[in-house]
N, C-alpha and C positions, 0 to 999 in steps of 0.2 A: 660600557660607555654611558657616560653619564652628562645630561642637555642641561646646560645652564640658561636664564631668564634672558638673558640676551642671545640666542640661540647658538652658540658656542658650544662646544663639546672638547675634553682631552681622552686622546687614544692612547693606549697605553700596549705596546707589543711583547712580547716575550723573546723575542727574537734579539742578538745579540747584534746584528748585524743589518745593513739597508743597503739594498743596491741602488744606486744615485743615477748611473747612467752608462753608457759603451760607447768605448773611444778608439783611439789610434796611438799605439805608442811608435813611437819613430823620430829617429835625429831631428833637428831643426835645423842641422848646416848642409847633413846630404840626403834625407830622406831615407834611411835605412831603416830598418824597421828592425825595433829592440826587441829582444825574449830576457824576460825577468825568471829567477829560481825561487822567489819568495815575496808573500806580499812585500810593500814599499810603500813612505810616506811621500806627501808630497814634495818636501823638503830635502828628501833623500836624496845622494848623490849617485847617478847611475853615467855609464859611457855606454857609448856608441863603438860598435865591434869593427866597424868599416873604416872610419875614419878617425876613429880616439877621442871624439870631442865629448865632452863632459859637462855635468849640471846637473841642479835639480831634475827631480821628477816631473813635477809641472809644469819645464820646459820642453820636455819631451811627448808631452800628451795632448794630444786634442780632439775634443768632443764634436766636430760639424761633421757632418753630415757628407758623404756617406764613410762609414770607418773600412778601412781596408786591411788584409791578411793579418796585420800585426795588432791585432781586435784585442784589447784588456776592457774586464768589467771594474766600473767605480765602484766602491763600499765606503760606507760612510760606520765605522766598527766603534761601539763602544769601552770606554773603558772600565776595565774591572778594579 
């Protein structure tokens, strides 16, 4: 790590990967709670098993407080 004159610093990780934060995946029409088989963008199109409604990922997720059984971690993954 290296301090620049205006006291600024860049970090630099080895790490491929950043965990962002933990959420809640779950319908937005009935509250069902989604299980995904593989990571997913936000963008991606996922349904709901209870009621068939469908949409993005980032309709389905939210971050407040407190997350309940259908718990997913954010990753913020670089690319190669």
């Amino acid at each position: 790590m290296e301090r620049r004159v205006d006291g600024s610093y860049e970090e630099r990780r080895s790490i491929r990967s950043l965990r962002v934060a933990t959420g809640t995946l779950a319908c937005p029409q009935c509250d069902a709670p989604v299980v995904l088989g593989a990571p997913v963008e936000p963008a991606d199109w996922i349904g709901c098993p209870y009621c068939l409604h469908t949409g993005a990922t980032r309709d389905f997720l939210s971050l407040a407080p407190p997350t309940r059984p259908a718990r997913v971690v954010v990753r913020v993954r670089l690319r190669d």
